[in-house]
mmCIF entry with sequence, helices, sheets and N, C-alpha, C, O atoms, coordinates in Angstrom:
data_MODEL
# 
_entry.id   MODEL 
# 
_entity.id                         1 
_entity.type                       polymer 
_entity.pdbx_number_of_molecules   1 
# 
_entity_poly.entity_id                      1 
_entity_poly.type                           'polypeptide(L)' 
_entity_poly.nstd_linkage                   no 
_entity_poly.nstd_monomer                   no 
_entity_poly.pdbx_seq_one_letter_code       
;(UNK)(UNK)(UNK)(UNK)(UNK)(UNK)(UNK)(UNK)(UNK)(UNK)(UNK)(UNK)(UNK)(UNK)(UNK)(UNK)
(UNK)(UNK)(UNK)(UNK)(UNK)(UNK)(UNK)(UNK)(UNK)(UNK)(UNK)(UNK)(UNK)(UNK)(UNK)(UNK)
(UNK)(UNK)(UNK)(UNK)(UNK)(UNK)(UNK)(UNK)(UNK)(UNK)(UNK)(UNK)(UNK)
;
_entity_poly.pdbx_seq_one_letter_code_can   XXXXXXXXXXXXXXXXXXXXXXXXXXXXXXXXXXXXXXXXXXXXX 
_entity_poly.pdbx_strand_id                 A 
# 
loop_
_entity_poly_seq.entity_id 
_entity_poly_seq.num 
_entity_poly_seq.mon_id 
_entity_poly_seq.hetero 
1 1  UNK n 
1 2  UNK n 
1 3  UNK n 
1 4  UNK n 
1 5  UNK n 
1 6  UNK n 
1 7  UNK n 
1 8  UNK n 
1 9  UNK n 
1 10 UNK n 
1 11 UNK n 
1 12 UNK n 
1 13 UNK n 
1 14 UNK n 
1 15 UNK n 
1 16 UNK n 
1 17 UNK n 
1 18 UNK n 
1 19 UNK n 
1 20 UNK n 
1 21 UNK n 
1 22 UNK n 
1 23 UNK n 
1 24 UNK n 
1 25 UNK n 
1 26 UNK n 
1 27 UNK n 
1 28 UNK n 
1 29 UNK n 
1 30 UNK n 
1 31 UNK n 
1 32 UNK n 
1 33 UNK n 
1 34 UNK n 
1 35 UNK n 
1 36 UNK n 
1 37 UNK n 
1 38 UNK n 
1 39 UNK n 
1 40 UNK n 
1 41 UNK n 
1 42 UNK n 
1 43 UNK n 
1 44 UNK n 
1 45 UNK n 
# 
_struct_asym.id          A 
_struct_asym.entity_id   1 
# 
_struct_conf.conf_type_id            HELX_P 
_struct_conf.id                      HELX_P1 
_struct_conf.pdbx_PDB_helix_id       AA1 
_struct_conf.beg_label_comp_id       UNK 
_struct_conf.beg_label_asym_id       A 
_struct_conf.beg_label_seq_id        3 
_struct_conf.pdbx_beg_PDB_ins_code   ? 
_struct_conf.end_label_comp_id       UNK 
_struct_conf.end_label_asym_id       A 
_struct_conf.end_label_seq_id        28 
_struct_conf.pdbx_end_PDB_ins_code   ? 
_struct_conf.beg_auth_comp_id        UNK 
_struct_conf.beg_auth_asym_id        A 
_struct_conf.beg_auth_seq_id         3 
_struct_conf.end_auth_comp_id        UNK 
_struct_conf.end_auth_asym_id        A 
_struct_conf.end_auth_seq_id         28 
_struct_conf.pdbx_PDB_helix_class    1 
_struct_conf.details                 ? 
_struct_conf.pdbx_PDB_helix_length   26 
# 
_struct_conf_type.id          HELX_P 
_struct_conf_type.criteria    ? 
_struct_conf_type.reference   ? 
# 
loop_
_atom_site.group_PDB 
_atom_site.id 
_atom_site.type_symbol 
_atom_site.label_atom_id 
_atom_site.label_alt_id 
_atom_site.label_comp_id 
_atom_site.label_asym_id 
_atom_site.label_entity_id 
_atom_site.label_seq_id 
_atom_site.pdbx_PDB_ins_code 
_atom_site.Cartn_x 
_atom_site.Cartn_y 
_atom_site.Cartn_z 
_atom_site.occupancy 
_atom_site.B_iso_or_equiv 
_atom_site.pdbx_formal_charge 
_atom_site.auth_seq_id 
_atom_site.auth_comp_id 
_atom_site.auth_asym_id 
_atom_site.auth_atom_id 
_atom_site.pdbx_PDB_model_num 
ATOM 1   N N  . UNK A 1 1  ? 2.280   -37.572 17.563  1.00 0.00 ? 1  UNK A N  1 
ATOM 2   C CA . UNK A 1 1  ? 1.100   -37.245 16.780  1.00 0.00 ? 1  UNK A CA 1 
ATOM 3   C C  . UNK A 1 1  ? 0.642   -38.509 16.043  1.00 0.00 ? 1  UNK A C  1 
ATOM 4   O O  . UNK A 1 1  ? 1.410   -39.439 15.793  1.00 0.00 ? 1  UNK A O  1 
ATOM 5   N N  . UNK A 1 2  ? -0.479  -38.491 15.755  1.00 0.00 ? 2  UNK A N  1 
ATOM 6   C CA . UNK A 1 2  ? -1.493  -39.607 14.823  1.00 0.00 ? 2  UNK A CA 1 
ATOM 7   C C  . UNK A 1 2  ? -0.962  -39.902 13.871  1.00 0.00 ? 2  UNK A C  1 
ATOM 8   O O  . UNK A 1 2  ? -0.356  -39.033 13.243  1.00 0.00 ? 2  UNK A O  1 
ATOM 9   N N  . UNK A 1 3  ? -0.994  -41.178 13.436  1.00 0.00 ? 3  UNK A N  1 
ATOM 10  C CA . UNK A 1 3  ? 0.250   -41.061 11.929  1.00 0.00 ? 3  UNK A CA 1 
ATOM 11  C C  . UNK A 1 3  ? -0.881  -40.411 10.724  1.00 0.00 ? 3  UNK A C  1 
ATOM 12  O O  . UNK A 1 3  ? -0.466  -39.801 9.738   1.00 0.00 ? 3  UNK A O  1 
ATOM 13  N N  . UNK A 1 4  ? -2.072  -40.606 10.935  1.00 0.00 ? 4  UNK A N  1 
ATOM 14  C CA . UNK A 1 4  ? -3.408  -39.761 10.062  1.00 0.00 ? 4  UNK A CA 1 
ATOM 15  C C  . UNK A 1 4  ? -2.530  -38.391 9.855   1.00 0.00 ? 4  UNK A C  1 
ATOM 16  O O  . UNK A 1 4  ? -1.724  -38.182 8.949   1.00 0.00 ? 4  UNK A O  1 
ATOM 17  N N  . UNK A 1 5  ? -2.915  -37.456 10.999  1.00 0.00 ? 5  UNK A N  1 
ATOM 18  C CA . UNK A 1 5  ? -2.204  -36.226 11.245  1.00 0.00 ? 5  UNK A CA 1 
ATOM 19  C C  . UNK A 1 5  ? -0.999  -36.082 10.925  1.00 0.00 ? 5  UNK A C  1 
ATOM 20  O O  . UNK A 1 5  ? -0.843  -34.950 10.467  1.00 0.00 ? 5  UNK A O  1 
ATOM 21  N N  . UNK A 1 6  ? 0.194   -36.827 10.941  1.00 0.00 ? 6  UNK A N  1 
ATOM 22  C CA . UNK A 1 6  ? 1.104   -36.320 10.250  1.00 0.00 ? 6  UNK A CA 1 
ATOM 23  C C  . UNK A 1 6  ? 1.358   -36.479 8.922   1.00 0.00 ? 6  UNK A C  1 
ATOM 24  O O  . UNK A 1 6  ? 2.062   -35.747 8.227   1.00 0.00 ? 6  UNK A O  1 
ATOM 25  N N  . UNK A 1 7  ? 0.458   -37.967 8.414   1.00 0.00 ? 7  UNK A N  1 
ATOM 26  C CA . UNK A 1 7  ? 0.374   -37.793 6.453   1.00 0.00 ? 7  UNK A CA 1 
ATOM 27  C C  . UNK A 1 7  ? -0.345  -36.605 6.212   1.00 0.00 ? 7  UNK A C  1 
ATOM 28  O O  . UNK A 1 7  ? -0.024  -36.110 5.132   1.00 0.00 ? 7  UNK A O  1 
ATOM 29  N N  . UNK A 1 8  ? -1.137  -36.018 6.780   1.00 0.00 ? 8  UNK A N  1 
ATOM 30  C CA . UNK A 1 8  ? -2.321  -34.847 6.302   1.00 0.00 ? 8  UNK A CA 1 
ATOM 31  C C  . UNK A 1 8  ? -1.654  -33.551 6.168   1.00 0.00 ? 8  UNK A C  1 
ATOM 32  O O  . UNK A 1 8  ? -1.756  -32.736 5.252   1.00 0.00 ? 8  UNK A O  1 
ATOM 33  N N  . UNK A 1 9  ? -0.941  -33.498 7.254   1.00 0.00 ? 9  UNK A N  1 
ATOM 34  C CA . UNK A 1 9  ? 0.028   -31.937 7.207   1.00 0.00 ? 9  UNK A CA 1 
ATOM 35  C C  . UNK A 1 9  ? 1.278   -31.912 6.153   1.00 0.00 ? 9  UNK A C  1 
ATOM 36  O O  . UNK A 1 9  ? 1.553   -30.892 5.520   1.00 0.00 ? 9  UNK A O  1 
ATOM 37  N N  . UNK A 1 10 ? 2.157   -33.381 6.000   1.00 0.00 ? 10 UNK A N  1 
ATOM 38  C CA . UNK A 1 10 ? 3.202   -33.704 5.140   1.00 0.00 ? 10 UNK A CA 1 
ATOM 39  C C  . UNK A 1 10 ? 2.338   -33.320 3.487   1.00 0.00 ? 10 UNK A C  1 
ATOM 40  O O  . UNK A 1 10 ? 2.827   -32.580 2.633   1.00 0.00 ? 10 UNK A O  1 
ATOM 41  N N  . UNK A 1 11 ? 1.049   -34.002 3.370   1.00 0.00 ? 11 UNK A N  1 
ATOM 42  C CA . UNK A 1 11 ? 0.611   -33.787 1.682   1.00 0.00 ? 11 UNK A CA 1 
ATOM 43  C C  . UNK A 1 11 ? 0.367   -32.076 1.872   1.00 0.00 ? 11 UNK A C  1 
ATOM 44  O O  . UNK A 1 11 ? 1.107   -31.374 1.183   1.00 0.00 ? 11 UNK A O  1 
ATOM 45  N N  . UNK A 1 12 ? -0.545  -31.433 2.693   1.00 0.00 ? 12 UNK A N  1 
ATOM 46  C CA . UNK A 1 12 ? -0.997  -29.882 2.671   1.00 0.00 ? 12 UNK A CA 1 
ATOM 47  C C  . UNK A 1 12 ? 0.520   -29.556 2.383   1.00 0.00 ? 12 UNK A C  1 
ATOM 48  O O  . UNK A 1 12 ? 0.826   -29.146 1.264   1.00 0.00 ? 12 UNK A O  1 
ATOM 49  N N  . UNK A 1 13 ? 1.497   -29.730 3.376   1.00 0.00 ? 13 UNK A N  1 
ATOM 50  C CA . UNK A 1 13 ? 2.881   -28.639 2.922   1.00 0.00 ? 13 UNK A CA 1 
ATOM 51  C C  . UNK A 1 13 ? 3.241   -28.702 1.703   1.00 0.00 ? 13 UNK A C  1 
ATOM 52  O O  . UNK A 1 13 ? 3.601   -27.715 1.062   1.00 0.00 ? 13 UNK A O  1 
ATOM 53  N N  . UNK A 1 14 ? 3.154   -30.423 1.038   1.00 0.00 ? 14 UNK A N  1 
ATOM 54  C CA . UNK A 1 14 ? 3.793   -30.506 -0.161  1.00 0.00 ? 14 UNK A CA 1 
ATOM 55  C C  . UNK A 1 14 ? 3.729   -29.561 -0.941  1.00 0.00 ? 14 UNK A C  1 
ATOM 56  O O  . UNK A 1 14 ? 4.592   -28.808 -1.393  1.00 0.00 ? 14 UNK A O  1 
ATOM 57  N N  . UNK A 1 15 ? 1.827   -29.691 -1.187  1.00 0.00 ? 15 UNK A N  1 
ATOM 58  C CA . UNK A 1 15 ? 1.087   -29.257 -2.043  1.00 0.00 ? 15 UNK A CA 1 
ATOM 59  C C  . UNK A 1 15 ? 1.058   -27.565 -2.019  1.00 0.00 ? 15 UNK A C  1 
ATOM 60  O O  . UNK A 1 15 ? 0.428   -26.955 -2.882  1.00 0.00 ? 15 UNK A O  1 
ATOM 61  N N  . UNK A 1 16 ? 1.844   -26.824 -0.886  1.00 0.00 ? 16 UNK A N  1 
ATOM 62  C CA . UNK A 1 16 ? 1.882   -25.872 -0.568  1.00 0.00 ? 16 UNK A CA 1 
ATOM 63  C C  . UNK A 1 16 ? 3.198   -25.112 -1.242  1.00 0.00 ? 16 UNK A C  1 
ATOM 64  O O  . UNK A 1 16 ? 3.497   -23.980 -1.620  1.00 0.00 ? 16 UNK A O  1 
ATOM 65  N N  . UNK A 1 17 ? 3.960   -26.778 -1.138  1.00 0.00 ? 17 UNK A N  1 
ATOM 66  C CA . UNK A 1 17 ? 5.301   -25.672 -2.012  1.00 0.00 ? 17 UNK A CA 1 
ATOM 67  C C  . UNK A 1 17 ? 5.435   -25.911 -3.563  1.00 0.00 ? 17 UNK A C  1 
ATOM 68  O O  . UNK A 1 17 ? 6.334   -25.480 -4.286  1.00 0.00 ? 17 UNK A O  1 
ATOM 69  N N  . UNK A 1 18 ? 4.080   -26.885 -4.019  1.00 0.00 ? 18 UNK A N  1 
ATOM 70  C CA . UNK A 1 18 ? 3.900   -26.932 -5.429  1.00 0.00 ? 18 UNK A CA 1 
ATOM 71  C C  . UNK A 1 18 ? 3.391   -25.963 -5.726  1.00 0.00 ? 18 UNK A C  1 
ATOM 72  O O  . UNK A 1 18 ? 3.249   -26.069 -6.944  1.00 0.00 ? 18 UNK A O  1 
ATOM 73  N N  . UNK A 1 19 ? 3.104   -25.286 -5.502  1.00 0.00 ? 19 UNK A N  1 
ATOM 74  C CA . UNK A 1 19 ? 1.993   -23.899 -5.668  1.00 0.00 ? 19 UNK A CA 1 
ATOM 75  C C  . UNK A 1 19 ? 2.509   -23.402 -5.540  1.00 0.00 ? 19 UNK A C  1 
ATOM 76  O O  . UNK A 1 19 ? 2.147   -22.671 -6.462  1.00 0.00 ? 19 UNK A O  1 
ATOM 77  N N  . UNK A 1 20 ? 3.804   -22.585 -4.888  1.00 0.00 ? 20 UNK A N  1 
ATOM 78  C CA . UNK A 1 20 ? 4.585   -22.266 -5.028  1.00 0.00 ? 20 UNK A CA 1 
ATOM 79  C C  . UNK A 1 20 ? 5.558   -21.736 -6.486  1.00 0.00 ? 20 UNK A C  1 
ATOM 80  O O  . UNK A 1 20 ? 5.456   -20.846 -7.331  1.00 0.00 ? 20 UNK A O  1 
ATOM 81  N N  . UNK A 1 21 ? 6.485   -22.823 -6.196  1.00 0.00 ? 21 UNK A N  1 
ATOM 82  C CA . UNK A 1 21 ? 7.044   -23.790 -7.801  1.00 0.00 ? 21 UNK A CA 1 
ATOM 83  C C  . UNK A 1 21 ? 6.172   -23.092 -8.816  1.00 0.00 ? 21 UNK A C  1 
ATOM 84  O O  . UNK A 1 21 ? 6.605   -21.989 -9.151  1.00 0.00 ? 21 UNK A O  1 
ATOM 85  N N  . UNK A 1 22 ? 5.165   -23.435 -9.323  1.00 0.00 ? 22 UNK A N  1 
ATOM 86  C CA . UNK A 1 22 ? 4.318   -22.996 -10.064 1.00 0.00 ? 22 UNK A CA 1 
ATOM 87  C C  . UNK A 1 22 ? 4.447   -21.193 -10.262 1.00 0.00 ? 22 UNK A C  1 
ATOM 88  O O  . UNK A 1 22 ? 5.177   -20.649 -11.091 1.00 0.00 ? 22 UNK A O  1 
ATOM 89  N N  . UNK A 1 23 ? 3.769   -20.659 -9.523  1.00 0.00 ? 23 UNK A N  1 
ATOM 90  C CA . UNK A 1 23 ? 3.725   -19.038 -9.171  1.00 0.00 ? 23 UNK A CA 1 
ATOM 91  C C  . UNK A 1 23 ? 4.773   -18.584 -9.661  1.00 0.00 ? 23 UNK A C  1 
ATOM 92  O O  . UNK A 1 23 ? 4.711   -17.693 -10.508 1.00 0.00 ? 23 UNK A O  1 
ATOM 93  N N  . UNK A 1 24 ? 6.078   -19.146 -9.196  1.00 0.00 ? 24 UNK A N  1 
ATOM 94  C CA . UNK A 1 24 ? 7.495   -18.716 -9.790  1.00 0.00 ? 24 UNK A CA 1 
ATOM 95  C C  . UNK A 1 24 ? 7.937   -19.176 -10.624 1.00 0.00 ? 24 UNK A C  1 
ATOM 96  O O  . UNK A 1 24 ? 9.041   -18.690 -10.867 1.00 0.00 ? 24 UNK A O  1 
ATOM 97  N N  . UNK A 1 25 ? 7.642   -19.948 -11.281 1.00 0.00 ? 25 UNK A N  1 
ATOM 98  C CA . UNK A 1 25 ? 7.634   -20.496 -13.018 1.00 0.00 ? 25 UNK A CA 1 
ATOM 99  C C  . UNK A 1 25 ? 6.791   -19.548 -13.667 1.00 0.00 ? 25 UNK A C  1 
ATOM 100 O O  . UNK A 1 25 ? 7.263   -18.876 -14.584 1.00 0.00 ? 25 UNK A O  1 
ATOM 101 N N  . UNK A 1 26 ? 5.511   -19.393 -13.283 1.00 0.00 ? 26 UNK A N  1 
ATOM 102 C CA . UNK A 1 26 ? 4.588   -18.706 -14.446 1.00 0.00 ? 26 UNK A CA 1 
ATOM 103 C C  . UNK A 1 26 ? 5.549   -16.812 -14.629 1.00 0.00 ? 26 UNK A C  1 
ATOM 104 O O  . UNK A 1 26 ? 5.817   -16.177 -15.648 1.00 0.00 ? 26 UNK A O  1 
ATOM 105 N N  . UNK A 1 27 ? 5.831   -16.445 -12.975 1.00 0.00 ? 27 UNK A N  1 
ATOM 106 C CA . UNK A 1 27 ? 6.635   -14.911 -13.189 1.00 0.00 ? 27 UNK A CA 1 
ATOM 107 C C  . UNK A 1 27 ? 7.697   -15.269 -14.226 1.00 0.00 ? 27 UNK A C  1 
ATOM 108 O O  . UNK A 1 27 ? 7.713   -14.513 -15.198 1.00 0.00 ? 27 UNK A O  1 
ATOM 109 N N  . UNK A 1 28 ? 8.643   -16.324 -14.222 1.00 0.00 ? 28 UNK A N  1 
ATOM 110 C CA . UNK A 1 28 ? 9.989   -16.354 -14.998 1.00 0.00 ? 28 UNK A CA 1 
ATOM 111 C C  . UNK A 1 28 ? 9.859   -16.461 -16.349 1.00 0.00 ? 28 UNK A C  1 
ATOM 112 O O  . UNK A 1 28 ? 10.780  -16.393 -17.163 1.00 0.00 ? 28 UNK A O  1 
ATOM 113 N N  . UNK A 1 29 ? 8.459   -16.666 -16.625 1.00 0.00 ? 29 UNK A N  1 
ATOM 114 C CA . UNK A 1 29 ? 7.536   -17.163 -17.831 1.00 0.00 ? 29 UNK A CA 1 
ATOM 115 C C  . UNK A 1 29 ? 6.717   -15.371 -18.532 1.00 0.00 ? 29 UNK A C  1 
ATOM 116 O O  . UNK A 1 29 ? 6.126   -15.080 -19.572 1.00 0.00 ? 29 UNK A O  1 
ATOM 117 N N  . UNK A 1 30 ? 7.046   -14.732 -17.527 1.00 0.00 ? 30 UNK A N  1 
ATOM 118 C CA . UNK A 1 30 ? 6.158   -13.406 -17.609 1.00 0.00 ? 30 UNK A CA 1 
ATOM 119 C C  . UNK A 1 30 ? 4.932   -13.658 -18.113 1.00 0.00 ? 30 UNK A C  1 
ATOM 120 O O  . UNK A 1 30 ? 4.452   -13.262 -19.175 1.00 0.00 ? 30 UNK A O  1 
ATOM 121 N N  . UNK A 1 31 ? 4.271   -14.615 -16.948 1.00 0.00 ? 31 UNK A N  1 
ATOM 122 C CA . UNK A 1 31 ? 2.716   -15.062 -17.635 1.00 0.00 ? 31 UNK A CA 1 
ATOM 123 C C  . UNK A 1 31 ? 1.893   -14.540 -16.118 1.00 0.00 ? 31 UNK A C  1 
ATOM 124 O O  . UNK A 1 31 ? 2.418   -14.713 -15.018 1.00 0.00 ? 31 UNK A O  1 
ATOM 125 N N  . UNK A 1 32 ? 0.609   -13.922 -16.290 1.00 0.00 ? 32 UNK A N  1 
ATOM 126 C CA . UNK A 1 32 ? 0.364   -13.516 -15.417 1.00 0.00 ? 32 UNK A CA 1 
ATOM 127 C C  . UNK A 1 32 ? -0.172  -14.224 -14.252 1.00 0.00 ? 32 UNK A C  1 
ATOM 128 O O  . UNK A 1 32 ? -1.276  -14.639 -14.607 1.00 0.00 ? 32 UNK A O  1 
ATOM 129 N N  . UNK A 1 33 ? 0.100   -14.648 -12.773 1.00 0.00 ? 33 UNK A N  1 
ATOM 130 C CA . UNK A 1 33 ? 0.114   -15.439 -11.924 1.00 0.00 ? 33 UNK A CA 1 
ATOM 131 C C  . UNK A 1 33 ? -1.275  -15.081 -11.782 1.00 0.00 ? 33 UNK A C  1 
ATOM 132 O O  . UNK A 1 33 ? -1.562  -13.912 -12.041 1.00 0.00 ? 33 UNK A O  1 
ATOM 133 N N  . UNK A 1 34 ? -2.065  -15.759 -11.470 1.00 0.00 ? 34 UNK A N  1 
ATOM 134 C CA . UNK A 1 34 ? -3.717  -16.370 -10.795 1.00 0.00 ? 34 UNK A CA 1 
ATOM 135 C C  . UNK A 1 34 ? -3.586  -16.151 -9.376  1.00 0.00 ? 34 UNK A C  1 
ATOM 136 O O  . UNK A 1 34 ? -2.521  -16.343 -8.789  1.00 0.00 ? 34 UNK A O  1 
ATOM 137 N N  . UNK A 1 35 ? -5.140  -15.564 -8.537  1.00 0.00 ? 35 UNK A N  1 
ATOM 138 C CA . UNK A 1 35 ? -4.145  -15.552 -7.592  1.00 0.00 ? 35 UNK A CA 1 
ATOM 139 C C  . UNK A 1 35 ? -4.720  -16.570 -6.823  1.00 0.00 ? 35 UNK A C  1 
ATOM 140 O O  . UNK A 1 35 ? -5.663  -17.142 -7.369  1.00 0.00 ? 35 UNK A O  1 
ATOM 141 N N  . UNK A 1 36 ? -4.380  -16.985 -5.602  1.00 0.00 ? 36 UNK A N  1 
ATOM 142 C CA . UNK A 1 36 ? -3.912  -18.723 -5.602  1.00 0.00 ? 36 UNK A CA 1 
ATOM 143 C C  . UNK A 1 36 ? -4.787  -18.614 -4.036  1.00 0.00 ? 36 UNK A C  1 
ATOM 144 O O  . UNK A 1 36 ? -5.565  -19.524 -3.751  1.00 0.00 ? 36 UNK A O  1 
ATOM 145 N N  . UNK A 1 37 ? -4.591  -17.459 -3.091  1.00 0.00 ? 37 UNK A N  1 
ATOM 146 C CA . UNK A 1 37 ? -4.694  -17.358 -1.876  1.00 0.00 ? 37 UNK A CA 1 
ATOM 147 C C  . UNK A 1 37 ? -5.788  -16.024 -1.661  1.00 0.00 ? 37 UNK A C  1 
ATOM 148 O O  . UNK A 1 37 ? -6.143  -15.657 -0.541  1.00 0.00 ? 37 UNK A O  1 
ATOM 149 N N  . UNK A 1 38 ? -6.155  -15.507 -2.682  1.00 0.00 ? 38 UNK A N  1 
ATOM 150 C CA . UNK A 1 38 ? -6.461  -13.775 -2.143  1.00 0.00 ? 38 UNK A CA 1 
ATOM 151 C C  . UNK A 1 38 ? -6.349  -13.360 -3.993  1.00 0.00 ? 38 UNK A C  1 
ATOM 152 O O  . UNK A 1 38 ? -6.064  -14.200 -4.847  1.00 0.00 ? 38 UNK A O  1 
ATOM 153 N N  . UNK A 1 39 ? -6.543  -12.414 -4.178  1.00 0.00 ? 39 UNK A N  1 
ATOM 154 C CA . UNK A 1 39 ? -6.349  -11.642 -5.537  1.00 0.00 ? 39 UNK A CA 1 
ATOM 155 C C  . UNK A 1 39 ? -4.155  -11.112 -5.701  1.00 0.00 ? 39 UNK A C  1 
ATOM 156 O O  . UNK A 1 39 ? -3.562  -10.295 -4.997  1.00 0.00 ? 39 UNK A O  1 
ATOM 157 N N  . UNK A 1 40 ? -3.643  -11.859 -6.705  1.00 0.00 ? 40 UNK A N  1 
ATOM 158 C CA . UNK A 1 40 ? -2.396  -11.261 -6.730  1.00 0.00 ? 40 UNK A CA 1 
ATOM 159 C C  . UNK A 1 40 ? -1.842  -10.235 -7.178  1.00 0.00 ? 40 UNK A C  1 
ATOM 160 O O  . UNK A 1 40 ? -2.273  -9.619  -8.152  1.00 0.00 ? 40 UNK A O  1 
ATOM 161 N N  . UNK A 1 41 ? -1.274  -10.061 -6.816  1.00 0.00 ? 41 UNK A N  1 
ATOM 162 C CA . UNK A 1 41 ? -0.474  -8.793  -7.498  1.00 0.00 ? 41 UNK A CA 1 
ATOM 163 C C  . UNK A 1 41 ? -0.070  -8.363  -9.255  1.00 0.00 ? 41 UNK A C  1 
ATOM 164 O O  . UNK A 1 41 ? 0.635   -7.499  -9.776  1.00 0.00 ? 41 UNK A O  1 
ATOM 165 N N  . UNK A 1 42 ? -1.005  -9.567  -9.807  1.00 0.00 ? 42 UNK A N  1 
ATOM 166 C CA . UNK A 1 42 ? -1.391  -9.252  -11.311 1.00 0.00 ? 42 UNK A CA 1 
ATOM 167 C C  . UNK A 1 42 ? -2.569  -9.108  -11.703 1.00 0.00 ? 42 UNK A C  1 
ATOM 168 O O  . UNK A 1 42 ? -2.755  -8.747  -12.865 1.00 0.00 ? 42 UNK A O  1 
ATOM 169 N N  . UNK A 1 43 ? -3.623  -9.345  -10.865 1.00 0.00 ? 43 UNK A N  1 
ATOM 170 C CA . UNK A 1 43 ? -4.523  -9.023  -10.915 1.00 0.00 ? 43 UNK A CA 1 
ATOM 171 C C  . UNK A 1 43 ? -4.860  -7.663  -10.966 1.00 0.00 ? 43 UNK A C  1 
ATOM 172 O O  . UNK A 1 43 ? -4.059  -6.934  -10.383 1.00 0.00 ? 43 UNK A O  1 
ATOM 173 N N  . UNK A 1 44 ? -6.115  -6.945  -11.664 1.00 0.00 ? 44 UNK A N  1 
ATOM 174 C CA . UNK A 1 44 ? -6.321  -5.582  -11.287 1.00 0.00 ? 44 UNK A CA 1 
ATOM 175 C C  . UNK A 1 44 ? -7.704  -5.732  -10.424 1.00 0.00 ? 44 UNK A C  1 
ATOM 176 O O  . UNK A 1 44 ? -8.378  -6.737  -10.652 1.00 0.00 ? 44 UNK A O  1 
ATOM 177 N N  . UNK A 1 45 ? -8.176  -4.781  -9.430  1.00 0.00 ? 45 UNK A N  1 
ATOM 178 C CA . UNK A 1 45 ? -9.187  -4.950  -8.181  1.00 0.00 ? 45 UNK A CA 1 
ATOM 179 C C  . UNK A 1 45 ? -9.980  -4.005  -9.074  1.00 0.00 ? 45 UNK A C  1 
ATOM 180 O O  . UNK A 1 45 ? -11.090 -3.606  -8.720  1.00 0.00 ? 45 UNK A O  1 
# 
């Protein structure tokens, strides 16, 4: 693969499991998670 293409997918994953990290800090925090992808499961619809 392109070395372009593989820095591009290496930062997206990073940044994928910082967001992460985060989400499960704010629950351990009992602060209500944002939702990040879609509406979360603290959200009300």
């Amino acid at each position: 693969m392109p070395k372009g293409v593989v820095y591009r997918s290496f930062i997206m994953n990073h940044l994928v499991h910082h967001r992460a990290q985060l989400g499960l800090y704010l629950r351990i925090l009992n602060i209500p998670v944002p939702g990040m992808y879609g509406p979360s499961a603290d959200e009300k619809m």
